[in-house]
N, CA, C and O of each residue as an XYZ file, in Angstrom:
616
protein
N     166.072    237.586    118.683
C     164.931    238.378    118.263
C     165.436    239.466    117.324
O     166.092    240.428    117.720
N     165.057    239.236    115.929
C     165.278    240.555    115.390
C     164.632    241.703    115.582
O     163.518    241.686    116.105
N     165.177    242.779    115.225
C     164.997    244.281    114.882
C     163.508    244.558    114.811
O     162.877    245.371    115.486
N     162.999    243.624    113.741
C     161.834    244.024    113.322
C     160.651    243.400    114.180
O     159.493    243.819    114.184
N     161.140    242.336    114.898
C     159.895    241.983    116.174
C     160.216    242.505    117.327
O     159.541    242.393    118.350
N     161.354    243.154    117.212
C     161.020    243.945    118.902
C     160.733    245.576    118.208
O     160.928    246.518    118.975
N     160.370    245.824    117.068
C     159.652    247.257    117.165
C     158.514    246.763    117.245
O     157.716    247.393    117.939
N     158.051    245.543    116.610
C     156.328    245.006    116.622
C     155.818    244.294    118.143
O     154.765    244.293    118.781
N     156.704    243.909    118.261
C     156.459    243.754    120.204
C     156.299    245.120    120.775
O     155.181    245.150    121.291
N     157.009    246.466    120.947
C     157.075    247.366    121.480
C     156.206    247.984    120.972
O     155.784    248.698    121.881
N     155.356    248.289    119.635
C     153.729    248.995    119.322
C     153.293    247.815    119.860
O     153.140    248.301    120.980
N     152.894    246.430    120.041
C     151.699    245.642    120.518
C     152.048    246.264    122.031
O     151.033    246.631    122.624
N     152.946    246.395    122.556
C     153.009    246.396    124.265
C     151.838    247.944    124.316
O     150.677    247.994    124.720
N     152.790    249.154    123.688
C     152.139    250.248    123.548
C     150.886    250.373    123.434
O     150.358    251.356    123.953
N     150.057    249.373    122.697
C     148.686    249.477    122.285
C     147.735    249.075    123.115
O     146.636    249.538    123.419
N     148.743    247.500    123.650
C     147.892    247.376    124.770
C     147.745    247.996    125.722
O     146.637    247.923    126.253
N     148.644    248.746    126.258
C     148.740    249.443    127.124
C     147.828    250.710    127.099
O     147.498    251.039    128.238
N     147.427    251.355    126.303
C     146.711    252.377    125.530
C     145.273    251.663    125.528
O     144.347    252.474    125.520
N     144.980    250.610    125.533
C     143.534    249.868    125.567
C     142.994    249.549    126.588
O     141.799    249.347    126.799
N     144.227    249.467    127.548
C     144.106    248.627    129.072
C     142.461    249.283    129.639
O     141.429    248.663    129.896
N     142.782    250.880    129.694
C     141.933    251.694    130.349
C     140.615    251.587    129.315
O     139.582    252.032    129.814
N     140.552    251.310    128.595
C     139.228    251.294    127.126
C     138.826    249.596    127.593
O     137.664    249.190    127.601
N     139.340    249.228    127.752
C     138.513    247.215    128.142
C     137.707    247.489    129.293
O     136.892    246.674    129.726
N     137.859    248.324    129.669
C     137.352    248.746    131.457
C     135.857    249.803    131.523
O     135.044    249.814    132.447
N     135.815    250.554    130.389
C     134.936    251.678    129.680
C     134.059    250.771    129.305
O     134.493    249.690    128.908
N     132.522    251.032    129.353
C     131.439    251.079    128.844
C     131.086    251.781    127.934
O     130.923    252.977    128.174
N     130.839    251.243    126.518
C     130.890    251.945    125.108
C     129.586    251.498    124.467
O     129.673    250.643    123.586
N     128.258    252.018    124.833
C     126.968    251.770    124.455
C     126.606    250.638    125.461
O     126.408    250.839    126.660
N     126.546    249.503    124.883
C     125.811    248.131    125.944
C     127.144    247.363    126.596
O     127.013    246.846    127.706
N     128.082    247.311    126.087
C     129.018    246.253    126.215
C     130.552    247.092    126.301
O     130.959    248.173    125.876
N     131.243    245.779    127.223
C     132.649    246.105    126.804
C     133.501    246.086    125.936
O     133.524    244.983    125.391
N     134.426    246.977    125.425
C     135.151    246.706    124.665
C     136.194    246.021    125.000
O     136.332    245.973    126.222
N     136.964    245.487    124.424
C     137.540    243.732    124.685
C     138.299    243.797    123.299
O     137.768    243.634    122.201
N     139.525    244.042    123.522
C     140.928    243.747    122.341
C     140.496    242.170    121.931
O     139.781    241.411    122.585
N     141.193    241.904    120.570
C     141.337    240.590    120.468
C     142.760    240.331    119.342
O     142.903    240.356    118.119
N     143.615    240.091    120.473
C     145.154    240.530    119.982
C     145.545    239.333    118.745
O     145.150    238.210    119.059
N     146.188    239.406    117.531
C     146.627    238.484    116.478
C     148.301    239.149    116.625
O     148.513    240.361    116.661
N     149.298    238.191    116.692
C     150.265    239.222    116.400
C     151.455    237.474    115.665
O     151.832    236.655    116.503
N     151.581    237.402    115.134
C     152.977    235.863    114.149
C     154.040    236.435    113.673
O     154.188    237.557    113.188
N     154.491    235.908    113.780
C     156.039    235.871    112.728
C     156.070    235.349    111.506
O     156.183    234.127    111.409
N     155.958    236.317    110.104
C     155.180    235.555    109.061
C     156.826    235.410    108.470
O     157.585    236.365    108.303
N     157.190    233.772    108.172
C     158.149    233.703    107.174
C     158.048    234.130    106.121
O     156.956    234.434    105.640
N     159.551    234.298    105.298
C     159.340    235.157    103.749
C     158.399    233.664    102.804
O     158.368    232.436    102.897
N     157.799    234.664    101.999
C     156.853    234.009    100.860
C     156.229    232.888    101.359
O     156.237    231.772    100.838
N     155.472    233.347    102.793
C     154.587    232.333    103.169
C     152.764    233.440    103.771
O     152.560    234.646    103.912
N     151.985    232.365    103.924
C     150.773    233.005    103.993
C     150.750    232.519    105.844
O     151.288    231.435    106.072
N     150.207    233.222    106.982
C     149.901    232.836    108.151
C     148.236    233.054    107.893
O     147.659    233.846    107.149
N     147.621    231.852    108.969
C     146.377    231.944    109.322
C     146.118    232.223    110.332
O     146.645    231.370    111.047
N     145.372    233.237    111.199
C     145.348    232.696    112.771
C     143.589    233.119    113.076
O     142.927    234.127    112.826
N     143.283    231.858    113.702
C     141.941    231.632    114.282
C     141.665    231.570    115.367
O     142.136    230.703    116.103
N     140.599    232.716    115.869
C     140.258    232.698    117.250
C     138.966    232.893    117.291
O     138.329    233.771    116.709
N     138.402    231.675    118.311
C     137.257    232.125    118.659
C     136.559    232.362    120.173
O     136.601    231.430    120.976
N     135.839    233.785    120.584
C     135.856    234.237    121.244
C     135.012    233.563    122.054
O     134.663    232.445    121.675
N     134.578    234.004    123.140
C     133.667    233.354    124.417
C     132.139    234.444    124.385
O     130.969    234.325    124.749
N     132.616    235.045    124.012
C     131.498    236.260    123.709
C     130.822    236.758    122.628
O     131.023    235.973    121.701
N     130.224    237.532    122.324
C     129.422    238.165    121.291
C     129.504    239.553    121.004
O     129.415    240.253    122.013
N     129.678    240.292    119.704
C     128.976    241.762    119.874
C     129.387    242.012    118.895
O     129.642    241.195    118.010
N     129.600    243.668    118.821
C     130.187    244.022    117.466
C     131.123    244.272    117.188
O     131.540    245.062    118.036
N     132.174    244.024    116.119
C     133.614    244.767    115.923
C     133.556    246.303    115.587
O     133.050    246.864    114.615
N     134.093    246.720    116.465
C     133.895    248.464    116.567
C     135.301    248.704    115.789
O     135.134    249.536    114.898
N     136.571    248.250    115.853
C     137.381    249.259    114.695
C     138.691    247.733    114.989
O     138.589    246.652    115.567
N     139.778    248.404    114.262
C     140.696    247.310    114.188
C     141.703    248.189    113.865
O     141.470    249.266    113.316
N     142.804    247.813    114.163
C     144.125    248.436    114.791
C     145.038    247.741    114.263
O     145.249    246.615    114.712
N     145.762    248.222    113.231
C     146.838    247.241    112.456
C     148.705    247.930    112.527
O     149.077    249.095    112.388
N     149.287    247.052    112.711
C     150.526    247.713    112.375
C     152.016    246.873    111.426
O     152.351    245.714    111.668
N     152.506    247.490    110.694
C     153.068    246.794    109.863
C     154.327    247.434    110.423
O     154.417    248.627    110.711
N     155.379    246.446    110.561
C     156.936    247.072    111.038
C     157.621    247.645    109.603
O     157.530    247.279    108.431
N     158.346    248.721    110.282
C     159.425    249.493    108.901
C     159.949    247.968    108.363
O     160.174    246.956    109.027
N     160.073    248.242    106.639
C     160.923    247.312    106.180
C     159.927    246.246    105.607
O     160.399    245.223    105.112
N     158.342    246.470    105.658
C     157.824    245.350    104.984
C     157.392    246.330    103.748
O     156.923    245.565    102.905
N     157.357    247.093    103.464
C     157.883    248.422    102.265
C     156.333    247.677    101.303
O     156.454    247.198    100.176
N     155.031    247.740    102.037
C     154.254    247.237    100.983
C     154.027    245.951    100.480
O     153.178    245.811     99.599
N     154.920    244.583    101.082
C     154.750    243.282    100.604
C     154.658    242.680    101.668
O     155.009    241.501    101.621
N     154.153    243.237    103.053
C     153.327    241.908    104.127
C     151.501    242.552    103.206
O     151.430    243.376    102.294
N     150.955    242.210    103.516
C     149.794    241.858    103.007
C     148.001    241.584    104.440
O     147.606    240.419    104.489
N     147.409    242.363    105.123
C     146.698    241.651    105.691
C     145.316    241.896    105.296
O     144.937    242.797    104.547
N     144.329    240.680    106.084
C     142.953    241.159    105.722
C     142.488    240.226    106.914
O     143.048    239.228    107.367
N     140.956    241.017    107.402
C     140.500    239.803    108.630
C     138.779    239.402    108.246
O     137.979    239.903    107.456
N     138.712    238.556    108.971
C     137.468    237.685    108.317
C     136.718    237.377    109.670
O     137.327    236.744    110.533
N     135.273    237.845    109.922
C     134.418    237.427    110.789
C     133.758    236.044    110.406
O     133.003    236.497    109.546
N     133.532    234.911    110.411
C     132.975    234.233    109.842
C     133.770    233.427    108.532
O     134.822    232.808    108.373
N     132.474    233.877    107.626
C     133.632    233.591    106.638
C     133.398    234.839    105.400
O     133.324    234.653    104.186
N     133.311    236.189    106.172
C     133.111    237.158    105.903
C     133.681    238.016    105.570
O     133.732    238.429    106.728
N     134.311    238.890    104.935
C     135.458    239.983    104.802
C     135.255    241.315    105.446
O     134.525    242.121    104.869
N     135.982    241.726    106.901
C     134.859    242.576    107.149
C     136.153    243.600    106.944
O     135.873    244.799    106.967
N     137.312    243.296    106.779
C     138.708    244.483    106.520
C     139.911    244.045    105.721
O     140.874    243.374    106.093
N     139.663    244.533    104.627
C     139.535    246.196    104.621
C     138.383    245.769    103.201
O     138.386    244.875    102.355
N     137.352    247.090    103.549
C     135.964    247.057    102.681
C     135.898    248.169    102.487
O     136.552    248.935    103.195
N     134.988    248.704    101.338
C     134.684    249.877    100.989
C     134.328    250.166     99.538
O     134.899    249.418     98.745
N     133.577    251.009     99.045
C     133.292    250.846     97.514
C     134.333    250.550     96.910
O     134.208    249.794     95.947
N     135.578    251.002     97.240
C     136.396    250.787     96.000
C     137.043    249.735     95.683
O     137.766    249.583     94.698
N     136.643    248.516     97.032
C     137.482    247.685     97.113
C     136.631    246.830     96.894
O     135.418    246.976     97.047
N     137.520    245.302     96.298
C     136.758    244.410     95.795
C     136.804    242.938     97.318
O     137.661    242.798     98.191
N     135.438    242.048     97.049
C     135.680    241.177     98.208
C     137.000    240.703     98.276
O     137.569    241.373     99.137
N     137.557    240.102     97.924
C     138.808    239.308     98.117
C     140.338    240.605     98.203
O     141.410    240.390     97.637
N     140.085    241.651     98.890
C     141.034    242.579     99.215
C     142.377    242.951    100.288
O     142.157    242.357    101.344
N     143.338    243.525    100.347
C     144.140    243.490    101.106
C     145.045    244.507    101.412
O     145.781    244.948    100.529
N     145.086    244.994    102.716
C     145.966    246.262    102.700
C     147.463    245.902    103.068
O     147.672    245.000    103.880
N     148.541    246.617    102.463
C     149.928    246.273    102.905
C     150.191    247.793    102.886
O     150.009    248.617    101.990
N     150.733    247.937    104.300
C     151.727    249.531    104.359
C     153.168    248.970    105.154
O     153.434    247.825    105.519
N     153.955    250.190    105.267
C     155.339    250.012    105.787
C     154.913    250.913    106.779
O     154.023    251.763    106.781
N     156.286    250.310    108.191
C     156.139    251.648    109.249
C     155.332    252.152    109.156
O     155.432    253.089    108.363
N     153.940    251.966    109.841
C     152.408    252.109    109.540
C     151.873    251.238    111.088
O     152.025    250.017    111.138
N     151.337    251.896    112.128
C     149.921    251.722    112.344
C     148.991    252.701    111.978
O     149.350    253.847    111.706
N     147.578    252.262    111.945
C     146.739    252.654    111.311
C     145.366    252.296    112.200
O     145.367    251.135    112.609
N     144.555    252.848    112.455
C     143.157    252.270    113.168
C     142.009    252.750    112.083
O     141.964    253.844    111.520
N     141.125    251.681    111.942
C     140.405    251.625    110.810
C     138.834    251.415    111.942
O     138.726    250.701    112.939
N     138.002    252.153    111.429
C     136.629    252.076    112.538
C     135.371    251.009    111.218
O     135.064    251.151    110.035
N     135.072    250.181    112.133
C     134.424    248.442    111.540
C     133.058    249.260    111.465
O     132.504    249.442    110.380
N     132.541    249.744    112.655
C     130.968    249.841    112.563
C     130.854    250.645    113.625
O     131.784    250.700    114.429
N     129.491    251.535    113.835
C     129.469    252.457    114.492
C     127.767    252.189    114.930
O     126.985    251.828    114.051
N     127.338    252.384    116.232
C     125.891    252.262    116.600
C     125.615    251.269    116.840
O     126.533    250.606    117.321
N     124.413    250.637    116.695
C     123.873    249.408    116.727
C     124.222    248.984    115.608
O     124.428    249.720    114.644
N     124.329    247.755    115.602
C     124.295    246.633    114.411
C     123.104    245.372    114.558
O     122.414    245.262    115.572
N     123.025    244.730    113.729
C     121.919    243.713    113.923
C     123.037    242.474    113.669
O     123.975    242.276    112.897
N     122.463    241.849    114.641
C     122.520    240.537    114.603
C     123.541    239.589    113.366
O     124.662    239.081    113.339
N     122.496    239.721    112.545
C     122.871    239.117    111.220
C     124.044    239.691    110.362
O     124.776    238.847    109.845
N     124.321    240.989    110.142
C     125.647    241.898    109.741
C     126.558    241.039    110.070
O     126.609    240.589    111.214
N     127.659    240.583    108.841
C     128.881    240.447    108.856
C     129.475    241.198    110.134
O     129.992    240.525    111.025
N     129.407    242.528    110.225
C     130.049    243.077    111.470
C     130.079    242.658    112.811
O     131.104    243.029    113.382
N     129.098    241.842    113.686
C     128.735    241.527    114.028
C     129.143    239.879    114.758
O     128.501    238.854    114.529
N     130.590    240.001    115.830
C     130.776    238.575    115.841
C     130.057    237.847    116.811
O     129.994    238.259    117.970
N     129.406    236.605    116.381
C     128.481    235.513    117.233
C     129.362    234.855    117.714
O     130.440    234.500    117.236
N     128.624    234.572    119.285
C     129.874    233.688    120.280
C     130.215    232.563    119.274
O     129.454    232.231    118.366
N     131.851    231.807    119.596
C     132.380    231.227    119.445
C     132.777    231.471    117.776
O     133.795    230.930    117.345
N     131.991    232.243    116.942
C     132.130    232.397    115.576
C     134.093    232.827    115.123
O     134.717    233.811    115.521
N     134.468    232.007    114.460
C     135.663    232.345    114.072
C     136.244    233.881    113.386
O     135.682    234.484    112.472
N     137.310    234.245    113.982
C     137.459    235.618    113.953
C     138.902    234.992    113.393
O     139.380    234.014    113.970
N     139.508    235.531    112.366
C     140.192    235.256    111.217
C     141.185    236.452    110.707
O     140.788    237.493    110.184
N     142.216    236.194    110.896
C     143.495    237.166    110.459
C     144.546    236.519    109.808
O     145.277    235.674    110.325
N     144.641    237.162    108.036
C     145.257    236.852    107.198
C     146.274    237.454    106.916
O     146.174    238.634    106.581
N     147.606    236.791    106.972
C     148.855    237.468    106.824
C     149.916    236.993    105.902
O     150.704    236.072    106.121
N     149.807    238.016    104.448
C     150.793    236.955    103.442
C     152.059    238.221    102.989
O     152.049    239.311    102.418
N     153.079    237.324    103.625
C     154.551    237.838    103.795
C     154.876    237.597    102.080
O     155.006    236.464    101.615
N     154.967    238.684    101.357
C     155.250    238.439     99.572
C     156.921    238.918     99.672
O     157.482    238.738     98.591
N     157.442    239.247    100.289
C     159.238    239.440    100.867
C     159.571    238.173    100.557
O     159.398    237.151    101.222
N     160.071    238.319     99.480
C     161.244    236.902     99.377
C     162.862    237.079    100.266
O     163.757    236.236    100.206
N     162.923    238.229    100.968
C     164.359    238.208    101.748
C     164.164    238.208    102.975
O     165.051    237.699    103.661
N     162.891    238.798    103.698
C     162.620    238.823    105.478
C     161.515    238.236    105.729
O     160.535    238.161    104.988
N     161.687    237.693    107.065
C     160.167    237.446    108.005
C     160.028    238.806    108.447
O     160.885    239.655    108.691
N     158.668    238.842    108.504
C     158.000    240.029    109.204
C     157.059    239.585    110.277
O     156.445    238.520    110.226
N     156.961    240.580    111.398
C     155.670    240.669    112.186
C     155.008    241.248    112.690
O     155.105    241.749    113.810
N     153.982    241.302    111.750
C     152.685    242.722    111.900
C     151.993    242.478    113.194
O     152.346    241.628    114.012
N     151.342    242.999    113.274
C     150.407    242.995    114.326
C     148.821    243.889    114.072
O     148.605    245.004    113.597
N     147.887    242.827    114.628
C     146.669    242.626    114.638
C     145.547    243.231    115.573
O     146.005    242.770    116.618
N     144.655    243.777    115.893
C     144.266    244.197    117.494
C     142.551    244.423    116.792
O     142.481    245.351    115.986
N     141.652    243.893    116.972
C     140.442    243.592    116.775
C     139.438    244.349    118.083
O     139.565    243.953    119.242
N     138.850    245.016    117.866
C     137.825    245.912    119.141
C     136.992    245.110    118.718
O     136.865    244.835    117.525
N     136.039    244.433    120.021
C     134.765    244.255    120.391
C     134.228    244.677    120.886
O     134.818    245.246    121.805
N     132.691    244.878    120.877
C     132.004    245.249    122.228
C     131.459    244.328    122.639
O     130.329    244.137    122.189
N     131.811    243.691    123.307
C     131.203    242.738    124.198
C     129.917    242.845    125.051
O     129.914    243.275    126.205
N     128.332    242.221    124.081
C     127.325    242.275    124.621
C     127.132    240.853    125.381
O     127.613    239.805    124.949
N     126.394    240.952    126.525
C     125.774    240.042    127.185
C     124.391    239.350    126.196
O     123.434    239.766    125.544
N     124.667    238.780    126.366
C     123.356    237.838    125.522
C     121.882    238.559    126.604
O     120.725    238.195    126.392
């Protein structure tokens, strides 16, 4: 195991651990419910990873961390559907992507109610999508992923 997946193992342990007590909390209607992505992206390759949940609700924020040493060239973005729901914002265009070094970061998805139909918004079984492109032609890297739901009851 290199260097750089046991600092990205040791923030995923940390985070979860830090969430444990928040999956358990009632946050408006529903629980909140991690939905962990975490690969080993080889150099100058793209990872896909697809999950789909058992539940429904809204993505309330997303929790990213990039290990020291990817200096700006790991690359991620995540997709509800077939939706872009991170990273968004006026300035950014659909097809966008954030890369930092030695960096977690928590980014907040949506706040309040949402409807139904909103991209924000994941429908049971709907594919929940985390894009990871390692542009390092000398290391694998492995970021890590952490997706908040609130988990409504139908």
């Amino acid at each position: 195991m290199s260097a750089d997946d046991r600092i990205s193992e040791s923030v995923q342990k940390g985070v979860e651990k830090a969430l444990s007590p928040m999956s358990k909390l009632l946050s408006g209607k529903g629980l909140i419910k991690p939905v962990n992505f975490r690969v080993a992206v080889p150099l100058l390759t793209q990872a896909t990873i697809v999950k789909r949940i058992l539940y429904e609700g809204p993505i309330r924020e997303i929790i990213a961390h990039w290990p020291d040493g990817c200096n700006g060239l790991v690359w991620i973005r995540v997709l509800a559907g077939n939706a872009q729901i991170w990273p968004v914002g006026d300035l950014i265009a659909g097809d966008s992507w954030i890369a930092l070094n030695n960096a977690t970061e928590r980014f907040t998805i949506s706040k309040g109610d949402i409807n139904k139909n909103q991209h924000e918004y994941l429908k049971h079984r709907e594919p929940l999508t985390v894009i990871i492109n390692n542009g390092d032609a000398l290391y694998p890297h492995t970021p890590s992923v952490i997706v908040l739901v609130e988990a409504v009851l139908p």
